[in-house]
C-alpha positions in Angstrom: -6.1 1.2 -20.9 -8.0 1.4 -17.8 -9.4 -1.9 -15.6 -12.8 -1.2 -16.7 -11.6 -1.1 -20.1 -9.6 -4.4 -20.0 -12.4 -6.4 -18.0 -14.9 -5.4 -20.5 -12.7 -6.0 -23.6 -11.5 -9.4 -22.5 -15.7 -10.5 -21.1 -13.8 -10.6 -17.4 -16.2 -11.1 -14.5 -15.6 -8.5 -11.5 -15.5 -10.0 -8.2 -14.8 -6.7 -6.2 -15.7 -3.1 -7.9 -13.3 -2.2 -11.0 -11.6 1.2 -11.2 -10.2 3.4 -13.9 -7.0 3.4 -12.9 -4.7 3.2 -15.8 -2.5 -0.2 -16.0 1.2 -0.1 -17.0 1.6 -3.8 -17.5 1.5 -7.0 -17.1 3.0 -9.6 -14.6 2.2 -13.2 -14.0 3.2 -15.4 -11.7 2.0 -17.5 -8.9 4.2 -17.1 -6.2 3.2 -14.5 -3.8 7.5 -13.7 -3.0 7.7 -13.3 -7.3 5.3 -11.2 -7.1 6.8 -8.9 -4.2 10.0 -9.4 -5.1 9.4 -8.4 -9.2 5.7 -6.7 -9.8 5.8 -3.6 -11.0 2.9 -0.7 -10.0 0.2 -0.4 -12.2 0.6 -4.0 -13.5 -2.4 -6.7 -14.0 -1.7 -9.5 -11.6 -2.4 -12.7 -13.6 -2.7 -15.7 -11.1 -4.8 -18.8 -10.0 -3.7 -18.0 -6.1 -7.2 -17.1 -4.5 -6.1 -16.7 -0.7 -5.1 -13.7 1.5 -1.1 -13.5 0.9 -1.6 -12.7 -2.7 -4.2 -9.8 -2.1 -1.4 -8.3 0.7 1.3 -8.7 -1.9 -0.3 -7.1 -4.5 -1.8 -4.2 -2.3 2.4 -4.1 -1.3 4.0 -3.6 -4.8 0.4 -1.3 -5.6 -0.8 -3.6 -8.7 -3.4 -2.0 -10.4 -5.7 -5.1 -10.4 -6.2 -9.1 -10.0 -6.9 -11.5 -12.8 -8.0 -14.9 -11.1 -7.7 -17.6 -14.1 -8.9 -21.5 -14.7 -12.0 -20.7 -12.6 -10.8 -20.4 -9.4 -12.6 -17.8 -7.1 -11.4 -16.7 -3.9 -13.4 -16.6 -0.7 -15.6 -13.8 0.7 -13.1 -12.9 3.5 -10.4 -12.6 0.7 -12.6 -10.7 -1.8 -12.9 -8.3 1.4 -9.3 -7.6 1.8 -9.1 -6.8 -1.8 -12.2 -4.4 -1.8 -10.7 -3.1 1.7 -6.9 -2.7 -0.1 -8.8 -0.8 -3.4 -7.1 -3.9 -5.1 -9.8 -4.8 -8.0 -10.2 -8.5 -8.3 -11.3 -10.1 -11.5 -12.5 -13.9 -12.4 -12.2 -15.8 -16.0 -12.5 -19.3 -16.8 -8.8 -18.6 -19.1 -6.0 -20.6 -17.8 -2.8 -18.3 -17.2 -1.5 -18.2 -21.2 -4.6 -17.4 -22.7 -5.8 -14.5 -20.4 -2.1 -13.7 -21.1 -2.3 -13.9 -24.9 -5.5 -11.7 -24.7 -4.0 -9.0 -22.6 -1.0 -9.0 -25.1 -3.7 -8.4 -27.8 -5.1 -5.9 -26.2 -1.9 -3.8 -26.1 -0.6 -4.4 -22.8 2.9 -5.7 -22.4 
């Protein structure tokens, strides 16, 4: 399934643009060192963290996208660095569990 794909299956809002780059899986976490330290490439970051580190960590371990949850959008100088990085950055109201659940429905693991 491609980001395109999963943002329009799942009704999420692009903040940057969205790609069709296939994703492998999924990781959530909200601690920009988890992420580093256990992320895979290719996986959907699910997060609330909206500030620089987390667009440098993903852009590090090559996730294949953001998913910003509980309506929390991150600044213009972040969304930037993420459309600079290729990193595609996505916004939903969900908190963490249910954009989780959804993904899970969708087939991604």
């Amino acid at each position: 399934m491609t980001i395109k794909e999963i943002a329009e299956k799942l009704g999420l809002q692009p903040l940057t643009a969205l790609s069709e780059r296939t994703v492998t899986g999924v990781y959530i976490s909200d601690m920009v060192s988890d992420v580093i330290a256990n992320a895979k490439a290719g996986n959907v970051l699910v997060t609330v963290q909206v500030h620089n580190n987390v667009i440098a960590a993903a852009n590090l371990v090559d996730v294949a996208a953001i998913v910003v949850t509980r309506g929390r959008k991150p600044a213009d100088d972040t969304l930037q660095l993420a459309e600079k990085a290729g990193i595609p950055v996505l916004f939903t109201e969900l908190n963490s569990w249910q954009i989780a659940s959804h993904l899970y429905e969708a087939g991604l693991r």
